[in-house]
C-alpha positions in Angstrom: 232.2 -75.7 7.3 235.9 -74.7 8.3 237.5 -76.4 11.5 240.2 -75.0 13.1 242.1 -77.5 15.0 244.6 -76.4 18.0 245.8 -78.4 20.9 243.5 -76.3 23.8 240.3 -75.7 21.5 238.9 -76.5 18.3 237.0 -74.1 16.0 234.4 -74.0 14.0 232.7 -71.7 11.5 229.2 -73.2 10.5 227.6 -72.9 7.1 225.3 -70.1 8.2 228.8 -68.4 9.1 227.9 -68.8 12.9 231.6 -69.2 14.5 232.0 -71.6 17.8 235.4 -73.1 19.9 235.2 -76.2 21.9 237.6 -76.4 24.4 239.8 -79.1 24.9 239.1 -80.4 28.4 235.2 -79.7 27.3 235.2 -82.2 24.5 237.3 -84.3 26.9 234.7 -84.6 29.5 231.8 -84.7 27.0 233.2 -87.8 25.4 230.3 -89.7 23.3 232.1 -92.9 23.2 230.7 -96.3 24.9 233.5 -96.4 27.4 233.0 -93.0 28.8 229.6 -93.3 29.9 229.4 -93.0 33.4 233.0 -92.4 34.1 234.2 -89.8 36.4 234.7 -86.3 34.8 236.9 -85.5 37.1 239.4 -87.7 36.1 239.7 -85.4 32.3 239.7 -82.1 34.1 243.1 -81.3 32.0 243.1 -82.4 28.5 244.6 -81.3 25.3 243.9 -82.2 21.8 247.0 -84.7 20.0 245.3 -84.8 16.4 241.5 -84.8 15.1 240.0 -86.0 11.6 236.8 -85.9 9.7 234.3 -88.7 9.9 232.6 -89.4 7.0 230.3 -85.8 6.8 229.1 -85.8 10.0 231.7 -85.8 12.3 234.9 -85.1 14.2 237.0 -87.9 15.5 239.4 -86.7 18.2 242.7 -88.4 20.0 243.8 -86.6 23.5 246.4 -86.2 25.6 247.5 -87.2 27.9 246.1 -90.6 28.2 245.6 -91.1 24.0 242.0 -91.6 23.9 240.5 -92.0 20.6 237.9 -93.7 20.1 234.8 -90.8 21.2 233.1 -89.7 17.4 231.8 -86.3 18.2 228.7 -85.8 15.9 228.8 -82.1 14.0 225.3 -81.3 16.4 226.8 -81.9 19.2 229.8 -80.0 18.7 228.0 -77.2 18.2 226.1 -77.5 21.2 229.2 -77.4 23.2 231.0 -74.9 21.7 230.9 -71.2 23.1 229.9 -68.8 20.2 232.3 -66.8 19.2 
């Protein structure tokens, strides 16, 4: 797999070559993490992507701006369920 990190949109090209791009504010409002659940959507309708690193082999950790959160661990699956094919 190949990831493609920019500050709107991350993408992806899969193993079986299928290509996909998460946006930003997407990702944002999709959040996994424990302190996310439940909150408001519309409070990450604009958010852009600071930095984003592997976790372990199975998935994407991502910091945002503009309020720094880090701690959401977005699983490889459920990237590619968000993402838009491309």
């Amino acid at each position: 797999m190949r990831i493609e990190v920019g500050r709107e949109a991350i993408g992806f090209t899969w193993a079986d070559g299928t290509t996909t791009r998460a946006d930003a504010s997407d990702l944002r409002r999709s959040c996994p993490c424990a302190a996310c659940a439940g909150a408001p959507t519309q409070a990450f309708a604009v958010a852009t992507i600071a930095s984003a690193r592997i976790v372990g082999d199975y998935a994407v950790g991502i910091t945002f701006d503009p309020d720094g959160h880090a701690t959401g661990i977005f699983p490889y699956d459920l990237l590619r369920t968000l993402g838009d094919a491309a």
